[in-house]
C-alpha positions as CSV (number, residue, x, y, z in Angstrom):
1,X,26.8,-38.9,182.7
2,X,24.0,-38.0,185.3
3,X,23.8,-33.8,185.2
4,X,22.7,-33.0,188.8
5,X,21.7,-29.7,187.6
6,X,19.1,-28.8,184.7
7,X,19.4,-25.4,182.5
8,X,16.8,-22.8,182.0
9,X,15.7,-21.9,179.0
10,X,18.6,-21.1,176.3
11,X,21.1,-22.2,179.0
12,X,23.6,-24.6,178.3
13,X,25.9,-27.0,181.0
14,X,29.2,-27.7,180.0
15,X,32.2,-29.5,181.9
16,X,34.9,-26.8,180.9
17,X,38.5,-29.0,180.0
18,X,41.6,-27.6,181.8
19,X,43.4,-24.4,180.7
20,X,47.2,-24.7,180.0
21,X,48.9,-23.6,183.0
22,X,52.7,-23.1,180.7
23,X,53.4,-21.9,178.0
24,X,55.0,-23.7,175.0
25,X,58.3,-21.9,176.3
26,X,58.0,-23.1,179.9
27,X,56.5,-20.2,181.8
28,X,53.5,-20.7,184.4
29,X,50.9,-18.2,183.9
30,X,48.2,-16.8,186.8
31,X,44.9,-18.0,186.4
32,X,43.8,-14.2,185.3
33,X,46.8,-14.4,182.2
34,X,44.9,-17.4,180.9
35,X,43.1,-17.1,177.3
36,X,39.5,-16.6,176.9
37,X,37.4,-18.2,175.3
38,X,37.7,-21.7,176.6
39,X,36.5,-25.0,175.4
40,X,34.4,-27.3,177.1
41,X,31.6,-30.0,176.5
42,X,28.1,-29.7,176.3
43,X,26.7,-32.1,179.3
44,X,23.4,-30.3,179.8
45,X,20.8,-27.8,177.7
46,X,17.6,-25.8,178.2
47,X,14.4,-26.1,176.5
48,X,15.4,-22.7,174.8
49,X,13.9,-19.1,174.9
50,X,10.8,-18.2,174.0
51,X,10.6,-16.1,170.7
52,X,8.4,-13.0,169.9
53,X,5.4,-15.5,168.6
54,X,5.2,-17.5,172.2
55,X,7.5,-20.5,170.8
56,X,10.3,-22.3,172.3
57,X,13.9,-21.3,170.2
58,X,15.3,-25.0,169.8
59,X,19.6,-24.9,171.2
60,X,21.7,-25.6,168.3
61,X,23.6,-27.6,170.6
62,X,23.4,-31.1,172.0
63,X,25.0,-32.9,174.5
64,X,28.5,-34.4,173.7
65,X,29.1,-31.6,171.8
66,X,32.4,-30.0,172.0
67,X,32.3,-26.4,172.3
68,X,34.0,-22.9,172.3
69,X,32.6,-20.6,174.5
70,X,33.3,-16.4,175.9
71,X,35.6,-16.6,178.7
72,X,33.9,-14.2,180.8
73,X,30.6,-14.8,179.9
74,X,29.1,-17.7,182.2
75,X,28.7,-18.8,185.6
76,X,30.4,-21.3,187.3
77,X,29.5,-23.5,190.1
78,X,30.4,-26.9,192.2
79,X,28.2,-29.9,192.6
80,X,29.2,-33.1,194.5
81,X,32.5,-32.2,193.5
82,X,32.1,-31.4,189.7
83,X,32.8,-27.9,188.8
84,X,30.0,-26.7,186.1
85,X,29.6,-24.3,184.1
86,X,26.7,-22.6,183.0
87,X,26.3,-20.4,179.4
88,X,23.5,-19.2,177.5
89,X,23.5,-20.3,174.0
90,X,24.4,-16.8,172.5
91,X,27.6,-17.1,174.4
92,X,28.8,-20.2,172.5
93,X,30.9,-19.0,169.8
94,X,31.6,-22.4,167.9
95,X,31.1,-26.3,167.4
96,X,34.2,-28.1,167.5
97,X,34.3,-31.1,164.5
């Protein structure tokens, strides 16, 4: 997959997967009841951040990765019809095995 869009430092892009919209019990939440964090994977990452001695932080992340990530901490954004989602590394709660 071709990422139009390449993360700064220790920014990550991931395609976020579709929240539930019902409940096991057959009720349709709002988009604002939905949990936090979210999954998503990784289709994009940074160089990483620069550390106190001048050198770059490698991402533990890679692409392909599935991961779990704070539900209000990113920023989202459409383009050519994709909906991305950008988060910095410290944001990323989890690896999914």
């Amino acid at each position: 997959m071709s990422v139009p869009i390449s993360p700064l430092n220790d920014y990550v892009v991931v395609v976020a997967e579709p929240a539930e919209s019902k409940t096991k019990s057959g009720l349709f939440l709002p988009e604002a009841a939905k949990e936090k964090p979210q999954a998503a994977t990784v289709v994009a990452v940074g160089p990483g951040k620069v550390g106190d001695d001048n050198e770059r932080i490698k991402i533990s992340v890679k692409v392909g990765d599935k991961v779990i990530y704070g539900g209000y901490s990113h920023t989202e954004v459409k383009i050519d019809g994709t909906n991305y989602v950008l988060v910095s590394e410290d944001n990323i709660y989890a690896v999914v095995n």
